[in-house]
KEKE-3310 file (N, C-alpha, C; in steps of 0.2 Angstrom, whole numbers, plus 5000, padded with zeros to 4 digits):
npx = (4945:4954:4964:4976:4994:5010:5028:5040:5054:5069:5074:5070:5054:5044:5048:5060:5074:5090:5102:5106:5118:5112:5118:5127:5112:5108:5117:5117:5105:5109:5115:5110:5098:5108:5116:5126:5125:5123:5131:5134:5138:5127:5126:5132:5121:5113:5118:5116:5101:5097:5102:5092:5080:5082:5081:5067:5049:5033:5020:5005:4991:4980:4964:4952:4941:4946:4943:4956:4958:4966:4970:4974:4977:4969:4975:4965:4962:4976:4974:4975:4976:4961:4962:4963:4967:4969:4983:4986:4980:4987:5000:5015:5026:5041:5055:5068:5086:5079:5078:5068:5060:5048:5038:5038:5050:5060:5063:5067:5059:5045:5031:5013:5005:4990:4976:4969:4951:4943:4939:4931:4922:4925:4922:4927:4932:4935:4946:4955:4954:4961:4976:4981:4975:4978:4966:4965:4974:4981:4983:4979:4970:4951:4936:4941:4943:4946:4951:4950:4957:4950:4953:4945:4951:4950:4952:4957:4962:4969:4985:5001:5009:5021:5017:5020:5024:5016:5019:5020:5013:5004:4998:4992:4977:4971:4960:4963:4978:4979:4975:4986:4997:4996:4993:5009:5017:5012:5019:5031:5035:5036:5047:5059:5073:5078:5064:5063:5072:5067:5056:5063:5068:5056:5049:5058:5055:5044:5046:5053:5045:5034:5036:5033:5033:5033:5035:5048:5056:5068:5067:5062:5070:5077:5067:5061:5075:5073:5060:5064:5070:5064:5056:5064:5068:5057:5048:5029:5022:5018:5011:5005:4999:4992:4996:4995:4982:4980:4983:4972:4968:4977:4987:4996:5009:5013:5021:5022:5019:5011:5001:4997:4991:4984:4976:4959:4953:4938:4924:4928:4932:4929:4933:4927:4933:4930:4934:4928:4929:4935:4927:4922:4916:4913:4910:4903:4910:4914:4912:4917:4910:4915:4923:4930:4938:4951:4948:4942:4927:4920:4904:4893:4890:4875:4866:4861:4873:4883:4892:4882:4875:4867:4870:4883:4878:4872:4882:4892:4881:4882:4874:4876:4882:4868:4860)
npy = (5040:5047:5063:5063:5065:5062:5068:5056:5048:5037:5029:5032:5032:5041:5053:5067:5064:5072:5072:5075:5080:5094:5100:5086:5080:5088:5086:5074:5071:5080:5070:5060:5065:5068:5063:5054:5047:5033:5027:5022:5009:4995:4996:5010:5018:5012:5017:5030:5031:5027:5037:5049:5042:5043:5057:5059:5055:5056:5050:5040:5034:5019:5018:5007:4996:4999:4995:4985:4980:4967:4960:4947:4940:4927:4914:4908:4901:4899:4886:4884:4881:4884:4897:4894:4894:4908:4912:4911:4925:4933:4941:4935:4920:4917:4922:4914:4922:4930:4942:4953:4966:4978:4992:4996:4989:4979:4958:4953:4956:4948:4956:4960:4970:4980:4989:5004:5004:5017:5030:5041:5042:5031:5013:4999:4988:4992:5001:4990:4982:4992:4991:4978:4975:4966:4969:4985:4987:4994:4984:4973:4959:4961:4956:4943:4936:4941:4935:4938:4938:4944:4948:4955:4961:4967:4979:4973:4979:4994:5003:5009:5020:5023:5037:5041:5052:5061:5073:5072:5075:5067:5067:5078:5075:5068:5071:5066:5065:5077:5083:5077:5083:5096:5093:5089:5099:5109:5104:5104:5118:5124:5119:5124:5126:5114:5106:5113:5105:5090:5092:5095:5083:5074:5078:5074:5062:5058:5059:5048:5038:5039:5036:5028:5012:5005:4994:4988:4985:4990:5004:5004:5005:5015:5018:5005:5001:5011:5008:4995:5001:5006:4996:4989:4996:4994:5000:4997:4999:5006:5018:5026:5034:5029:5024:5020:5024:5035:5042:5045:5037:5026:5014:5001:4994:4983:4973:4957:4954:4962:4962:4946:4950:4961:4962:4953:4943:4945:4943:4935:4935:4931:4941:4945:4950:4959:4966:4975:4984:4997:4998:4993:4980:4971:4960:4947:4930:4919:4918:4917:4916:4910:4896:4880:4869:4880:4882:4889:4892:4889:4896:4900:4918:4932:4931:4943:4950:4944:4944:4942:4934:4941:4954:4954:4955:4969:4977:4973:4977:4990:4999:4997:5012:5019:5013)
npz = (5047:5058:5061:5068:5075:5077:5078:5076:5078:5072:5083:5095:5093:5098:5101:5096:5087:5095:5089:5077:5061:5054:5044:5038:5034:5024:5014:5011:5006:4994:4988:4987:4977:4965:4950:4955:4965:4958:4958:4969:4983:4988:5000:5006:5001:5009:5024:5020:5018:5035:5040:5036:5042:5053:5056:5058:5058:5051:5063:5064:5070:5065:5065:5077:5068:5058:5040:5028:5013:5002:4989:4979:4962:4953:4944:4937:4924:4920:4928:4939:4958:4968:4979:4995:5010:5025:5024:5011:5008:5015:5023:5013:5012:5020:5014:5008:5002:4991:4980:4979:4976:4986:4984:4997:5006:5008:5001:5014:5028:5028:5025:5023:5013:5006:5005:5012:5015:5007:5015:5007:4992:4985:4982:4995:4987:4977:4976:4980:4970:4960:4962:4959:4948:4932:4920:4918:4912:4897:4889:4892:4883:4878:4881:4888:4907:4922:4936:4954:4970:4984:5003:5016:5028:5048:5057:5073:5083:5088:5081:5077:5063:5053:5042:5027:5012:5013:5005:4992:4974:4970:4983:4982:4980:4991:5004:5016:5016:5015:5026:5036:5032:5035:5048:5052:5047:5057:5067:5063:5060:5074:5080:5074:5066:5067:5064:5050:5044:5043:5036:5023:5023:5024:5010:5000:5006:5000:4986:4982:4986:4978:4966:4952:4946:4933:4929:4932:4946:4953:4954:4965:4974:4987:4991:4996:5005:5015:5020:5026:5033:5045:5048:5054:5065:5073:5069:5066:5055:5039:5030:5014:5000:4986:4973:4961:4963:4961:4971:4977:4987:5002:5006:5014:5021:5031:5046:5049:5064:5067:5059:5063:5076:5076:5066:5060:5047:5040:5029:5013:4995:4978:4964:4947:4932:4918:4902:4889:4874:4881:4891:4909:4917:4935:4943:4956:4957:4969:4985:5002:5020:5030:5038:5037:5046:5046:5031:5017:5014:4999:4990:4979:4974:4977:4965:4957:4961:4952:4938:4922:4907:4904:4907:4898:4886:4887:4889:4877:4868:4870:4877:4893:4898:4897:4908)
capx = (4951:4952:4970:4982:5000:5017:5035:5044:5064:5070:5079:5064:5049:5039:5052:5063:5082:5092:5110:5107:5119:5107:5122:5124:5107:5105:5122:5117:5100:5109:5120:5104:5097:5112:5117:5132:5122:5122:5139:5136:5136:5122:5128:5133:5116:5109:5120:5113:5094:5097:5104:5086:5076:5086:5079:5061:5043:5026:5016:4998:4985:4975:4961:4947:4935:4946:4945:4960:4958:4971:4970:4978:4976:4970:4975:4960:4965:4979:4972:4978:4973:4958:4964:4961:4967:4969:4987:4989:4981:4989:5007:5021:5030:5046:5059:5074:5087:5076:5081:5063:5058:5041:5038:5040:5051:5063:5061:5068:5053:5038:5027:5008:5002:4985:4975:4966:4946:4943:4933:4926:4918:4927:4920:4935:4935:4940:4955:4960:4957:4966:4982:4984:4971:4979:4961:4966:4980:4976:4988:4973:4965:4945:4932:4944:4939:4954:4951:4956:4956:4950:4952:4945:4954:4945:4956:4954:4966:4974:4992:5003:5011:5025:5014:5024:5022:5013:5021:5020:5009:4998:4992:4985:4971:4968:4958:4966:4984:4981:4975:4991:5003:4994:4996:5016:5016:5012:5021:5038:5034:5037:5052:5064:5079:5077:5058:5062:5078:5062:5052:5066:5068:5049:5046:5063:5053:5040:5048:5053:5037:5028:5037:5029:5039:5036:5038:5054:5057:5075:5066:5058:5077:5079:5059:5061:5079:5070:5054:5066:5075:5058:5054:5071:5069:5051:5040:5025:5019:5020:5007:5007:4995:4991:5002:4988:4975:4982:4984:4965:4967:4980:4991:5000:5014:5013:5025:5017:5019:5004:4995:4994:4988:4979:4970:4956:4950:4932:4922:4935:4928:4932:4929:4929:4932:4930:4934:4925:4929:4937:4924:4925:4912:4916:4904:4907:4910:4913:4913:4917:4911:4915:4928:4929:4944:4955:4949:4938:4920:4918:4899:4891:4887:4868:4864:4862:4881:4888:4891:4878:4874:4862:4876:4887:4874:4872:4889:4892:4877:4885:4869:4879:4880:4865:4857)
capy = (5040:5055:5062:5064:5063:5066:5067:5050:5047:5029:5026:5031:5037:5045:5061:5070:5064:5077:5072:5073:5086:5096:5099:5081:5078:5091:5086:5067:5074:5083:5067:5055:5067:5068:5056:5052:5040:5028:5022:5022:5001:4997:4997:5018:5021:5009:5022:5037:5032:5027:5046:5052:5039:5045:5063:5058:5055:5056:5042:5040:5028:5015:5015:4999:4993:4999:4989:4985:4974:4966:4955:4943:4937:4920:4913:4900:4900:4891:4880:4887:4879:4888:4898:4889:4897:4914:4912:4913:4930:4937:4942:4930:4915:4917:4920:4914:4924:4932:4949:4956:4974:4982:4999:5001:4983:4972:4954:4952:4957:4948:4962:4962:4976:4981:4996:5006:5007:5023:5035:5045:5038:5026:5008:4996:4981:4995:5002:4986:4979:4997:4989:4974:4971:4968:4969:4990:4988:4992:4979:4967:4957:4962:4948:4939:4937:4941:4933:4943:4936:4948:4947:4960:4962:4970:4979:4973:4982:4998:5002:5016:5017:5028:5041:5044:5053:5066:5080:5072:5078:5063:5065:5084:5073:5065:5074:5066:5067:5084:5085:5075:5084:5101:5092:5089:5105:5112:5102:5104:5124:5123:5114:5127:5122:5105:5106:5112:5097:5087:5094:5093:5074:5073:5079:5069:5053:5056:5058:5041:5033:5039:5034:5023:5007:5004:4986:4988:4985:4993:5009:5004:5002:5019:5018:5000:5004:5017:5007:4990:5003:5009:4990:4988:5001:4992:5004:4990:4998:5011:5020:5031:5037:5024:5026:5017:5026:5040:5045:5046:5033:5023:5010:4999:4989:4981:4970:4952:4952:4966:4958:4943:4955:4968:4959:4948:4942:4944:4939:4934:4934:4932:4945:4942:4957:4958:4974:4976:4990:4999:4998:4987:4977:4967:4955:4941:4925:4914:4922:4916:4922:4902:4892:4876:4869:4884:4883:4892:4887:4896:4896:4906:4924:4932:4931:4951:4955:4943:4947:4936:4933:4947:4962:4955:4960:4975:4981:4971:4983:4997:5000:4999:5016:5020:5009)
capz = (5051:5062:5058:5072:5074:5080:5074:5079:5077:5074:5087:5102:5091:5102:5102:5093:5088:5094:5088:5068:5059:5050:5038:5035:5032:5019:5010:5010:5003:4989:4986:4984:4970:4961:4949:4957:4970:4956:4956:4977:4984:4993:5008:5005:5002:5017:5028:5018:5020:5038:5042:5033:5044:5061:5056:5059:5052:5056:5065:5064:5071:5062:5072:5077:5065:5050:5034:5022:5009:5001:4981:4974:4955:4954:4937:4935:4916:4920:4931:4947:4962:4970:4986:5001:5018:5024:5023:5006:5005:5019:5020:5010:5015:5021:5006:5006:4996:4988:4981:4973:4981:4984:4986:5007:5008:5002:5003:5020:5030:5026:5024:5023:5008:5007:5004:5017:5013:5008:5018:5002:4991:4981:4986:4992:4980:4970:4978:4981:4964:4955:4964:4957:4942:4925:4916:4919:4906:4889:4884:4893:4879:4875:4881:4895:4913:4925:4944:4960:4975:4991:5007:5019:5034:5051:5064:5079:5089:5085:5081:5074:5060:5050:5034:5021:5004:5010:5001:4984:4972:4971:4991:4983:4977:4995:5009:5024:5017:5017:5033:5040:5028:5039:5056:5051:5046:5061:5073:5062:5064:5083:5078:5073:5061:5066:5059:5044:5040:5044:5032:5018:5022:5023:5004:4998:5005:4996:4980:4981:4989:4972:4959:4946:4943:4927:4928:4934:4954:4956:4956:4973:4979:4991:4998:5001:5010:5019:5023:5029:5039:5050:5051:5060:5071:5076:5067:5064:5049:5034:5025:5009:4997:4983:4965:4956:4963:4960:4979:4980:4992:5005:5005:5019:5020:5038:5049:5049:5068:5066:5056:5066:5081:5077:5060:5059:5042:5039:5022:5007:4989:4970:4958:4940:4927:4911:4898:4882:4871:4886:4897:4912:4923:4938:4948:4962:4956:4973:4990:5008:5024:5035:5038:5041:5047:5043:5024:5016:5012:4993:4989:4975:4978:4977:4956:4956:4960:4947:4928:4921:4901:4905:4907:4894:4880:4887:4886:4868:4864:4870:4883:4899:4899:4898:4914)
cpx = (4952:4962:4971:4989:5004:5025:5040:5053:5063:5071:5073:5057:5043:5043:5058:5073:5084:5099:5111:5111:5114:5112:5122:5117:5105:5112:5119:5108:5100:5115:5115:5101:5099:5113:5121:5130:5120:5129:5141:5135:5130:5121:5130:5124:5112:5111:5115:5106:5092:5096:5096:5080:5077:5082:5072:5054:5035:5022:5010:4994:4979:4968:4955:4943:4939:4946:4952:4959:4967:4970:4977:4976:4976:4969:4972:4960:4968:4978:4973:4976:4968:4962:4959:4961:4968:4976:4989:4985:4982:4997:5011:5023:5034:5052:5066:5081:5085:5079:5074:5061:5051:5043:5042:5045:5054:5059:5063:5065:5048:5034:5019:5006:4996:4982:4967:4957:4944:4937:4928:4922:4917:4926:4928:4937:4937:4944:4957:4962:4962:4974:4986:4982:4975:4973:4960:4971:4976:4979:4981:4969:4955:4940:4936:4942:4948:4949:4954:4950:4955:4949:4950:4947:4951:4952:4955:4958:4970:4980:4995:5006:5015:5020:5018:5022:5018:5012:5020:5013:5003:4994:4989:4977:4967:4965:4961:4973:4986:4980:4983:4997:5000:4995:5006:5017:5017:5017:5028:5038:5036:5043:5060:5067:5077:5068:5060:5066:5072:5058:5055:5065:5061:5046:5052:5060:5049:5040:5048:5048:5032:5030:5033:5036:5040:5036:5045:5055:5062:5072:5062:5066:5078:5071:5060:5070:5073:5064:5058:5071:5068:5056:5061:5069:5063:5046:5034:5023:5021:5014:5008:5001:4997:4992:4996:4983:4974:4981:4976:4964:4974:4980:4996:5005:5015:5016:5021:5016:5010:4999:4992:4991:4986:4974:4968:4953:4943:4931:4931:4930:4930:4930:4931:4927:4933:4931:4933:4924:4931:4933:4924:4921:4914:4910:4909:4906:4911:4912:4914:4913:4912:4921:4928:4935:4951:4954:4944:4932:4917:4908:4897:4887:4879:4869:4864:4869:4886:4887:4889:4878:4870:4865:4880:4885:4873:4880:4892:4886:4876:4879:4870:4877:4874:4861:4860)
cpy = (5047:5055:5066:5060:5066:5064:5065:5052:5039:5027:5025:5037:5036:5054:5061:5067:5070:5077:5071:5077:5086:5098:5092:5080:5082:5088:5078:5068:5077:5076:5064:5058:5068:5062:5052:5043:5035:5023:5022:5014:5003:5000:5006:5019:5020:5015:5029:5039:5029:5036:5047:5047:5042:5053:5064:5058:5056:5050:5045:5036:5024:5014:5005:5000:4994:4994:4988:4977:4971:4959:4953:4941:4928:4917:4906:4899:4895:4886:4879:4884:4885:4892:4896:4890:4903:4918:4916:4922:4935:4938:4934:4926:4918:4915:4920:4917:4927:4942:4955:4964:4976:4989:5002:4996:4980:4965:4952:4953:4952:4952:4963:4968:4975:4989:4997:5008:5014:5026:5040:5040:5034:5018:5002:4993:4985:4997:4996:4982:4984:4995:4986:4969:4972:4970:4979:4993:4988:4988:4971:4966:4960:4954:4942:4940:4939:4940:4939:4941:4939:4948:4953:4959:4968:4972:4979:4975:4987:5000:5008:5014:5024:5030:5044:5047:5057:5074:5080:5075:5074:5066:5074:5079:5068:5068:5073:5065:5074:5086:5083:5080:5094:5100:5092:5096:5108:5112:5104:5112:5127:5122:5118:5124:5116:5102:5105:5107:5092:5086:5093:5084:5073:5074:5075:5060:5053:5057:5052:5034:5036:5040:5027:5018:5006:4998:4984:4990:4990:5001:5010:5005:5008:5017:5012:5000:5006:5012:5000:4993:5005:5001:4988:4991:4999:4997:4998:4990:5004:5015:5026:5031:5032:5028:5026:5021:5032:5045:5046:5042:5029:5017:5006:4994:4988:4975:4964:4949:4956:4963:4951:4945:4957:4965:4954:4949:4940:4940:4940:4934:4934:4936:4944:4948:4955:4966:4972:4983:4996:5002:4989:4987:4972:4965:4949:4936:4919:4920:4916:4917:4915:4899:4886:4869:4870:4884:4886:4889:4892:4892:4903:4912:4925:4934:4940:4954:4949:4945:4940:4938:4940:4955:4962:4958:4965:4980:4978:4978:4991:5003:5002:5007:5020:5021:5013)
cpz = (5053:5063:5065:5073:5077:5078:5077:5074:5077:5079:5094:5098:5091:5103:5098:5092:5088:5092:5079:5067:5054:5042:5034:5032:5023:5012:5007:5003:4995:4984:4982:4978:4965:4956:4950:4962:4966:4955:4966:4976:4989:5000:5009:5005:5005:5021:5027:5019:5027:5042:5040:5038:5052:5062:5060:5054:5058:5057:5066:5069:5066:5066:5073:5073:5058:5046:5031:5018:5005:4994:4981:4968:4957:4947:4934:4927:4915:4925:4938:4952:4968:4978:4990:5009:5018:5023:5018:5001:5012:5018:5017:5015:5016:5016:5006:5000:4992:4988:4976:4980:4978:4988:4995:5008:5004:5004:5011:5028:5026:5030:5021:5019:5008:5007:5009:5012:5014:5011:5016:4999:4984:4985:4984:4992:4978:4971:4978:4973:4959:4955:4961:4949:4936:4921:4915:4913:4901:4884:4886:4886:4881:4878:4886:4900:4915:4934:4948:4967:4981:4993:5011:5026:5039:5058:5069:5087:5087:5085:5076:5069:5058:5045:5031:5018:5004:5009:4996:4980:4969:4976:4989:4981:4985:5000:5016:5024:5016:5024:5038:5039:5032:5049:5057:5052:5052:5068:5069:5062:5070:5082:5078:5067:5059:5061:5053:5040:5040:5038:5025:5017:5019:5015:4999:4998:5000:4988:4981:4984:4980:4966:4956:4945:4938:4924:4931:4943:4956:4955:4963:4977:4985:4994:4999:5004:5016:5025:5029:5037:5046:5053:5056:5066:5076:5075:5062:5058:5047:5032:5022:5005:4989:4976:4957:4954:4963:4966:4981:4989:4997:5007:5013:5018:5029:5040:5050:5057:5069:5064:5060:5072:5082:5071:5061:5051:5042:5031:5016:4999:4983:4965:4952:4935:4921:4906:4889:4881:4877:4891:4900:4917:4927:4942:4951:4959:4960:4980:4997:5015:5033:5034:5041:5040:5045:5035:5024:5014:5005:4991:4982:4978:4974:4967:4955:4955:4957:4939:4923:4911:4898:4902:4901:4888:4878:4885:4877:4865:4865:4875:4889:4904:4899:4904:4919)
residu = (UNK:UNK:UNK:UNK:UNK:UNK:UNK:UNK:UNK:UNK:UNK:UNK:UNK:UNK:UNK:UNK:UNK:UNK:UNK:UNK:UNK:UNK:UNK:UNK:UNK:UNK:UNK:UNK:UNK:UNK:UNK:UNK:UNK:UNK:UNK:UNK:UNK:UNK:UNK:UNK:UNK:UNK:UNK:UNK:UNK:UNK:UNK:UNK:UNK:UNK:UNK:UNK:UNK:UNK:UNK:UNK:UNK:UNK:UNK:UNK:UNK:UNK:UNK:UNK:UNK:UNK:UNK:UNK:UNK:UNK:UNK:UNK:UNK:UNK:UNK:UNK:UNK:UNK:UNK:UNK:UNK:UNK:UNK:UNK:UNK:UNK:UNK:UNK:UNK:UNK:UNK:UNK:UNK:UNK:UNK:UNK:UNK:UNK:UNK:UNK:UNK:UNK:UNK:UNK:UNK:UNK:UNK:UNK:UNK:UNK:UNK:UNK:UNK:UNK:UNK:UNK:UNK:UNK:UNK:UNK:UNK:UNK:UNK:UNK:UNK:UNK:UNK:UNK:UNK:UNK:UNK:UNK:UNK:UNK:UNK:UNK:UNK:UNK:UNK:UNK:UNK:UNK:UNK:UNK:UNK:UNK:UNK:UNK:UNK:UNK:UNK:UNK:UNK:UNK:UNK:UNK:UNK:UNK:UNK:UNK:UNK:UNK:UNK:UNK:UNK:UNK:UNK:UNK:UNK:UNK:UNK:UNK:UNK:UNK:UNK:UNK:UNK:UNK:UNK:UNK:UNK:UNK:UNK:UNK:UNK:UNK:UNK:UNK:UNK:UNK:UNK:UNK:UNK:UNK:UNK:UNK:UNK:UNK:UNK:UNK:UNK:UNK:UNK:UNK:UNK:UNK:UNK:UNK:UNK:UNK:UNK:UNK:UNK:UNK:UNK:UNK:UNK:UNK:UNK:UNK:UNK:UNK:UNK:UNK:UNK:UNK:UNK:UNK:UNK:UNK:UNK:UNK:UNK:UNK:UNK:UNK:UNK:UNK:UNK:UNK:UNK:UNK:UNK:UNK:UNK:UNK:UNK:UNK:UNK:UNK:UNK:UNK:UNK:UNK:UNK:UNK:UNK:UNK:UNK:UNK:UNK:UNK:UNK:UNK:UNK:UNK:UNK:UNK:UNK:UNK:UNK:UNK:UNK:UNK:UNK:UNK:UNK:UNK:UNK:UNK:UNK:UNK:UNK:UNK:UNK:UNK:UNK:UNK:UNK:UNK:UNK:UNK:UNK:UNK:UNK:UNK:UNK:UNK:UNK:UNK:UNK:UNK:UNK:UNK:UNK:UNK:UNK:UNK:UNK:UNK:UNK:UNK:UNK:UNK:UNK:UNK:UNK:UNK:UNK:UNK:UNK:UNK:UNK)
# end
């Protein structure tokens, strides 16, 4: 993905809001780290991460051909009903009420996540399974499978998006959130004062774009804020350097008007992992690449790339490593 970029404003971004006070922004900036911002309503700190979105950010391009894949867990244990269309792993139903927060996004948006295939040399079933696999946990039992459902998405039309998070100290581990976090760089230089209020905001986002949840969502509250306020404004999409994956790779939270227009769904497939003794193999257990009347047509994948009785011995006899 070939980095370039320039530093959008909410309101029309393609250019620079010139009406922020740069006092205000630093004082709201000093309120947000404080611990005082806990006893703000929401609606105070809606205002407070609007101000910080008005400052500006940097916009990318996604270009043609990229991949993102994007899992879901499919808990054939319980009896689950197999996935069926491309629906159910593409952005969410429409959720009424719903008060559940991810990282870029409240529920108010239906929002498209997905991680961007990396361009090193991490293969990207694996980003995408680091995401959302439990079989990662060392709370995961020994000798169970864990399903995960993944669709590969092909961009068929390219589209910009907001890059976050890349001041945090995850994206030193990424090669092209450094390259961005060097094109910002440059352009907020130019910039004067206003730059550098820029730059402030800009490493403030990325504090809260890389916290760890923990389990606990209401630590998403100020980034998905922040991210629900870019989708307001018509910014189609988000991207940020992946928490899991410990920023090696990238992350999307995309507009589901996007996704119906710029993304087509290629092959879909089931991987099936398994961890013994805290090593962990993963092989295809169904795959798709047809459709046939909007559903999927699953078929067994080629005997080579699944986890046969063959592999399990191997790793029971502590072999794996070796092959």
């Amino acid at each position: 993905m070939a980095v370039t970029g320039q530093i959008a404003s909410a309101h029309n971004y393609d250019s620079i809001l010139r009406n922020v006070s740069e006092q205000e922004v630093r004082a709201t900036l000093e309120e947000l780290r404080s611990e005082a911002k806990d006893l703000d309503t929401n609606e105070s700190l809606r205002r407070k991460i609007k101000l910080l979105v008005q400052c500006g950010f940097l916009t990318v391009t996604i270009p043609k051909n990229k991949l993102i894949l994007r899992g879901r867990v499919w808990a054939l244990e319980a009896e689950e009903p197999i996935f069926s269309t491309p629906a159910e792993i593409s952005y969410p139903p429409e959720q009424a009420n719903s008060t559940k927060l991810n990282r870029a996004s409240s529920s108010k948006f239906q929002v498209f996540y997905g991680a961007l295939a990396d361009s090193n040399s991490t293969p990207a079933h694996v980003v995408a399974l680091t995401e959302i696999s439990n079989v990662l946990n060392d709370s995961f039992p020994d000798e169970e499978y864990e399903y995960i459902v993944i669709g590969q998405w092909r961009v068929k039309k390219e589209f910009t998006v907001a890059s976050l998070a890349i001041h945090s100290e995850i994206a030193k581990h990424n090669v092209e959130a450094k390259e961005m976090l060097e094109v910002q760089t440059q352009i907020c230089s130019e910039l004067n004062g206003k730059g550098e209020m820029i730059e402030e905001v800009a490493k403030y986002i990325s504090e809260i774009f890389s916290r760890k949840s923990d389990g606990d969502d209401s630590r998403y509250t100020l980034s998905a804020m922040y991210g629900d306020q870019l989708l307001e404004y018509g910014v189609p999409g988000i991207m940020f350097p992946s928490v899991s994956n410990e920023g090696k790779s990238f992350n999307v939270a995309l507009h589901k008007n996007i996704v119906d227009e710029c993304l087509e769904l290629s092959p879909v497939a089931i991987i099936r992992t398994i961890k013994f003794q805290r090593k962990i193999l993963a092989g295809y257990y169904l795959q798709s690449t047809d459709l046939n009347n909007g559903k999927f047509v699953w078929i067994a994948p080629p005997a080579y790339s699944q986890i046969g009785e063959y592999e399990m011995r191997l790793l029971k006899k502590g072999m794996f490593d070796k092959l």
